[in-house]
C-alpha positions in Angstrom: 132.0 139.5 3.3 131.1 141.4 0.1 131.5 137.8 -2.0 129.4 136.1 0.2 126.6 138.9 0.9 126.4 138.8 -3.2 126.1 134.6 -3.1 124.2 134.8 0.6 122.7 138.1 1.8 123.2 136.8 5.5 125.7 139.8 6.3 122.7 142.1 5.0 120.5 140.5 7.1 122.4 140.7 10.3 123.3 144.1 9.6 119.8 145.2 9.5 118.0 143.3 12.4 121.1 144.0 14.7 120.5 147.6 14.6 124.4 148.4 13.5 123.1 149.8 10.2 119.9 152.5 11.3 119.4 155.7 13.0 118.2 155.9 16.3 116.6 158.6 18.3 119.2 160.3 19.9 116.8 160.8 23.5 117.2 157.1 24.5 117.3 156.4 28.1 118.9 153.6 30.2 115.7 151.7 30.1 116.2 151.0 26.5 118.8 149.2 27.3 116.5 146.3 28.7 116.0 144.7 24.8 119.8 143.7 24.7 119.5 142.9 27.8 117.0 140.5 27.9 119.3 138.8 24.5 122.0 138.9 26.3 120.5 136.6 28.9 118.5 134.4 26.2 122.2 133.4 25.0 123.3 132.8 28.8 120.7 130.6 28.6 120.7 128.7 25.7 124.4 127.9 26.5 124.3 126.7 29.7 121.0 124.6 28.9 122.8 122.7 26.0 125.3 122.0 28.7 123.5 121.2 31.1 121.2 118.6 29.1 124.5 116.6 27.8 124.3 115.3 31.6 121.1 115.5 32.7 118.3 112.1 32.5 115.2 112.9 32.1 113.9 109.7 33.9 112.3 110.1 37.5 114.4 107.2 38.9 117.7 109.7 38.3 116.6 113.2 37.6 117.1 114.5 41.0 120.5 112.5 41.2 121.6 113.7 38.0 121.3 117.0 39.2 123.3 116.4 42.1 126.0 115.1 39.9 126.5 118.0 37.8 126.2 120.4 41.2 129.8 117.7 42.8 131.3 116.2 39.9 131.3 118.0 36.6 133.9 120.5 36.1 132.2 123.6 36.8 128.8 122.3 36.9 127.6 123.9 39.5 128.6 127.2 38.2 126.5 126.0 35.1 123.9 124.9 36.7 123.3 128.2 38.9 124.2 130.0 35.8 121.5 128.7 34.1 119.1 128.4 37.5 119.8 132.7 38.1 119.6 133.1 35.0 116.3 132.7 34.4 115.1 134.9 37.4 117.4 137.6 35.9 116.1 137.2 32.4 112.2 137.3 33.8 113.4 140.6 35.7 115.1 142.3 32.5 111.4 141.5 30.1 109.6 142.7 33.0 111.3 145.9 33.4 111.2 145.9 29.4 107.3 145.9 29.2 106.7 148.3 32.4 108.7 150.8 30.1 106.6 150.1 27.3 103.7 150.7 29.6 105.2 154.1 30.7 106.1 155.3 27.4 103.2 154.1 24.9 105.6 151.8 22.7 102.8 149.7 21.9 100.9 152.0 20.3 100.6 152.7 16.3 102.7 152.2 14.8 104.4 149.2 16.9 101.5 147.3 17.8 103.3 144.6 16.3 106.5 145.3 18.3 104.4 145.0 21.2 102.7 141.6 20.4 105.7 139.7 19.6 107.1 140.6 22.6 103.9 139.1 24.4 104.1 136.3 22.4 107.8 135.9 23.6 106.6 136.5 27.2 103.9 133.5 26.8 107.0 131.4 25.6 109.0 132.2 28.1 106.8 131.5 30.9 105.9 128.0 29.3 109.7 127.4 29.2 110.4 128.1 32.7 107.5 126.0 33.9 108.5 123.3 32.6 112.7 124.1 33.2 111.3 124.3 37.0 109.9 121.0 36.8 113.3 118.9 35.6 115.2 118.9 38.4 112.4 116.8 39.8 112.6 118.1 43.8 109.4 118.1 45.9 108.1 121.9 44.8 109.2 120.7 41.3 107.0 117.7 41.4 104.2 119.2 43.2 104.6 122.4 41.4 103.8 120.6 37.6 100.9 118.2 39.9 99.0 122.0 40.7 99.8 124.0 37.3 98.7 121.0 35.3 96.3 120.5 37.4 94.5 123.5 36.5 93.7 122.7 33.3 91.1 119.6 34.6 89.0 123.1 35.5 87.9 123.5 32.0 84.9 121.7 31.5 84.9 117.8 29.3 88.1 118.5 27.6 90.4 119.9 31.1 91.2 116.4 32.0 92.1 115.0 28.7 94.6 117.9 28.2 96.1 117.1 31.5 96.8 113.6 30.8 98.2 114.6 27.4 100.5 116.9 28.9 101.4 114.6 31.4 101.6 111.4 29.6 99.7 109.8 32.4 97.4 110.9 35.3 100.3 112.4 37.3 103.7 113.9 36.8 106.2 111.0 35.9 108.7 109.7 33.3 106.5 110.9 30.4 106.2 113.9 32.3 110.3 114.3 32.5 110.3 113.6 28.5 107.9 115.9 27.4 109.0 118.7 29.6 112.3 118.0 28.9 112.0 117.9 25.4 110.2 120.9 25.3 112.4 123.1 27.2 115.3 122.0 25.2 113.3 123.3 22.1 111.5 126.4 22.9 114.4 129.0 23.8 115.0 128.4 20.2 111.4 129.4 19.5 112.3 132.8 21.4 115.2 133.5 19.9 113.6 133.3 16.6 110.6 135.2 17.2 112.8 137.8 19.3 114.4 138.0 15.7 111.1 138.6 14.3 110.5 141.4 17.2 113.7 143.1 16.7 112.9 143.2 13.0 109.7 144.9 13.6 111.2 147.4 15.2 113.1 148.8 12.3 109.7 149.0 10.1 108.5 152.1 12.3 111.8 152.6 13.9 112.5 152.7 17.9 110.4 154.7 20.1 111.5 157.0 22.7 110.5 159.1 25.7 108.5 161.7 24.2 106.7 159.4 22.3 107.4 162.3 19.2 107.9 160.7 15.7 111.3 161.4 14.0 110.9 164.0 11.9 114.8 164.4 10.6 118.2 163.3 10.3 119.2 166.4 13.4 116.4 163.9 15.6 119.0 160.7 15.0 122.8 159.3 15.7 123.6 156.2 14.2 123.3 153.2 16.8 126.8 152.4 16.5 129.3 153.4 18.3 126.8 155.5 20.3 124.0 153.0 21.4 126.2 149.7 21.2 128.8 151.9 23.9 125.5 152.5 26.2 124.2 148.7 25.5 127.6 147.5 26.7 127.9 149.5 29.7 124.5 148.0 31.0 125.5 144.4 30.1 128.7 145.1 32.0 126.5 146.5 35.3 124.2 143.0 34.5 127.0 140.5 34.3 128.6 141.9 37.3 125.2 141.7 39.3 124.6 138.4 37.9 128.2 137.6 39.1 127.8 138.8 42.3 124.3 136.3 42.9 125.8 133.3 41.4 129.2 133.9 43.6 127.3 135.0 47.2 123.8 134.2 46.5 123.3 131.6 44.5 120.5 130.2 46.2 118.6 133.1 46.9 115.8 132.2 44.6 116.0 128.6 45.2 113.1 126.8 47.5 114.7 124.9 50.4 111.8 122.1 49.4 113.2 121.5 45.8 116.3 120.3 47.6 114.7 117.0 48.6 113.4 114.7 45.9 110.3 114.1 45.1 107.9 112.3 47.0 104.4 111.6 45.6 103.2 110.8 49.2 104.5 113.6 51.3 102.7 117.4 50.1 105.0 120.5 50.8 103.4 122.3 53.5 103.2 125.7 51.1 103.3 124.8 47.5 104.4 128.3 45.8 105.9 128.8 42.2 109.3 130.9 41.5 109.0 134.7 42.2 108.2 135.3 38.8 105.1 133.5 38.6 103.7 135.0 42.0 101.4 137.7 40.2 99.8 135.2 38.4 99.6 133.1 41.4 97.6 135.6 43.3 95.3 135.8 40.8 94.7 132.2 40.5 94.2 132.3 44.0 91.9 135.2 44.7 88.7 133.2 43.4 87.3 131.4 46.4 83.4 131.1 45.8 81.7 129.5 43.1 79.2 131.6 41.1 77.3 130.2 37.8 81.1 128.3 37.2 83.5 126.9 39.5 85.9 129.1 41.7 89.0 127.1 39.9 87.8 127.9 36.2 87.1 131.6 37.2 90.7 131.6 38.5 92.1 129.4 35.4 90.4 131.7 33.4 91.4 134.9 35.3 95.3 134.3 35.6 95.3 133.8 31.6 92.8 137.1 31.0 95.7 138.8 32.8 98.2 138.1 30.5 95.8 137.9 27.4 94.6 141.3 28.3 97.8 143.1 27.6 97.3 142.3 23.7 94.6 144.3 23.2 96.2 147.0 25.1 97.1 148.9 21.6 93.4 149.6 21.6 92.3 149.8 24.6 94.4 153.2 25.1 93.0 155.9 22.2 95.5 159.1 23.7 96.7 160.1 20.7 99.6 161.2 23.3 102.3 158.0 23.6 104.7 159.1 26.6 103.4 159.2 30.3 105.5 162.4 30.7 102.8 164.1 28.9 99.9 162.2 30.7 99.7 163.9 34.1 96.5 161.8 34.7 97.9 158.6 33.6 100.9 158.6 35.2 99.2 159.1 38.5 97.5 156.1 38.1 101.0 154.2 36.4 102.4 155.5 39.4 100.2 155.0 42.2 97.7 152.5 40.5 99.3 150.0 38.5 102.6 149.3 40.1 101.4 149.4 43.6 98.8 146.8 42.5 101.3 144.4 40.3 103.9 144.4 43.7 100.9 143.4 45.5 99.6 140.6 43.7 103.7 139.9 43.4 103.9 139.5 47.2 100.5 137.4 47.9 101.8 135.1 45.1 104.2 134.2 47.3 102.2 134.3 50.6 100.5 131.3 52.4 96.9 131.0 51.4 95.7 133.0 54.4 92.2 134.7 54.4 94.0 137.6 54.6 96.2 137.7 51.5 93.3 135.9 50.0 91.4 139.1 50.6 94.3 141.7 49.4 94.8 139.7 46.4 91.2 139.9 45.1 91.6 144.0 45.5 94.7 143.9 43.7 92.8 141.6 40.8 90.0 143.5 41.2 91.9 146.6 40.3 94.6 145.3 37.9 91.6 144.5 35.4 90.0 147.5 36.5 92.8 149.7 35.3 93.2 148.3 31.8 89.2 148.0 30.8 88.1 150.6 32.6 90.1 153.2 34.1 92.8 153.5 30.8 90.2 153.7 28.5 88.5 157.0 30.7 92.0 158.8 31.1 92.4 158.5 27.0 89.0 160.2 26.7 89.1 162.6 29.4 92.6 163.3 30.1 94.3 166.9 28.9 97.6 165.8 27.4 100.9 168.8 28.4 102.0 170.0 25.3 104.4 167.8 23.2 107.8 169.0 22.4 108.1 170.3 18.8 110.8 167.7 18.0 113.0 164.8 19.6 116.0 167.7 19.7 114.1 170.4 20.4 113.1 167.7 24.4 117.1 167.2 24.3 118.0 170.7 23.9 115.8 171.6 26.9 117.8 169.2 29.0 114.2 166.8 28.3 112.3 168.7 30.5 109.1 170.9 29.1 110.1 171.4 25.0 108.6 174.3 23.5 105.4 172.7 22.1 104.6 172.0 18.4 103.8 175.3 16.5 105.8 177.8 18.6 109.2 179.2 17.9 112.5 177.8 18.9 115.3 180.2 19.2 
């Protein structure tokens, strides 16, 4: 390793981004665990996609059959295939849990605000890769599902309906469709994994963050990630693959829609169109615009659902607390708490609703408040808001069992 580090610094490299080779805060909790987490179901992924594609056609004539052949007659394919299918709902879970901690505990403020935009960016990818992933097994929700999503884009004014022929490769989802999407989805986990290289990377600039959102100030504030953090990190994988067992062995359908069982039919619509579970927020968004006012309802909503995500990266400055962690935010935590989450469950659960006037009407609230809550109300509690008193270090929080650290200035015994 040493002759090939001198010819090829690749062992260097891995070393660093890995983590094997830095200090750490030594206050970690479990939810740091989400970051190897959510590689350890990018790799899940990209195996059992390059599988998966050696017997999959991307031709609508086939797709749906081809699918069915890997589910009766390839060895293990349908352990593959609901590998990969789970998978995906799993992975969406672990980067969602990953970014409500960085929420909670400031992580994208300075001086990770580019920690926190590369994960975005990775989020955007992602969701683009699972779109089209959903489309490919070409069943009546995925056909109809890639018919409304694209469909969106024929909001924006002159140039929304050339865009949605482009991406479609005709003026509705078919062969070309299957191609592009195909070709796409194949590529773009690639994509992640590189710029989730890039995100670890940028972690090791400032270093990790931690609950009390206090700065390392010493070696006594540190262990060295391995063997401490990489025991931790696999214990949670363990808990993960046995969870992920568990739904592929008894549940393997749970996230499925009973509609994308049937193949696609051009002529027949699905009586409730509705994306997977981890679009619904989103979805509820989109949805919550009903009147037209100066623009079209669908644009506001087109325009809406994106602001949502879009939003979060200007989040670094939205939030001036020169206080990182919520445990020192009384005020902000009550809205984290009681604002924020409430409101993203909400929109979570109309997402996957019937359009009904009623859900119609919740969902608005919810997006009413969502954008309320980052432009408004985070900005006030920043300005307003009397921080508790920060611990005086990382070890004085963990020598106080993490509860209220003497504060910065007074004496430690």
């Amino acid at each position: 390793m040493r002759w090939l580090d001198e010819k090829l610094p690749l062992p260097r490299f891995i070393f660093s981004v890995t983590g094997a080779g830095y200090p750490v805060p030594r206050n970690l909790n479990y939810f740091w665990n989400f970051g190897v987490l959510n590689g350890t179901f990018l790799l899940i992924q990209i195996v059992t996609g390059i599988v998966l594609a050696m017997h999959y056609a991307a031709n609508s004539g086939i797709a749906f059959d081809r699918v069915e052949h890997v589910m009766r007659d390839v060895n293990s394919g349908w352990l593959i295939r609901y590998a990969h299918m789970n998978g995906a709902s799993f992975f969406f879970a672990s980067v969602y849990i990953h970014m409500f901690r960085g929420l909670y505990f400031g992580s994208y403020k300075a001086p990770r605000e580019l920690v926190w935009l590369l994960g975005l960016v990775i989020l955007l990818l992602l969701m683009a890769t699972a779109f089209m992933g959903y489309v490919l097994p070409w069943g009546q929700m995925s056909f109809w599902g890639a018919q409304v999503i694209t469909g969106l884009f024929g909001a924006i004014p002159v140039i929304g309906e050339p865009i949605r022929t482009w991406l479609l490769g005709g003026y509705s989802p078919d062969n070309a469709t299957l191609n592009r999407f195909f070709a796409l989805h194949y590529l773009l986990p690639f994509v992640i994994a590189g710029v989730a290289t890039l995100h670890v990377w940028a972690i090791h600039t400032p270093g990790s963050s931690n609950p009390t959102g206090v700065e390392v100030q010493g070696p006594q504030d540190t262990v060295p990630f391995h063997p401490y953090y990489t025991a931790k990190d696999g214990f949670s994988v363990a808990v993960a693959l046995t969870l992920f067992a568990i739904m592929l062995f008894f549940w393997p359908n749970a996230f499925g829609h009973p509609d994308n069982y049937v193949p696609a039919n051009p002529l027949s619509t699905p009586a409730h169109i509705v994306p997977e579970w981890y679009f619904w927020p989103f979805y509820a968004i989109l949805r919550a615009f009903t009147a037209n006012f100066i623009l079209p309802a669908k644009l506001w909503g087109v325009m809406a659902m994106f602001a949502s995500i879009f939003l979060l990266f200007f989040l670094p400055w939205l939030d001036t607390s020169p206080v990182r962690s919520g445990h020192y935010r009384p005020l902000f935590r009550k809205f984290y708490w009681f604002g924020l989450i409430p409101c993203v469950l909400t929109l979570g659960y109309c997402g996957g609703a019937p359009a009904e006037p009623r859900y119609v009407i919740i969902s608005q609230i919810a997006a009413i408040y969502y954008f309320a809550h980052f432009l408004i109300i985070l900005p006030l509690v920043a300005r307003f808001e009397k921080p508790l008193p920060l611990p005086s270090s990382i070890t004085a929080s963990v020598l106080s069992g993490g509860g209220s650290a003497p504060a910065r200035g007074e004496e430690t015994v």
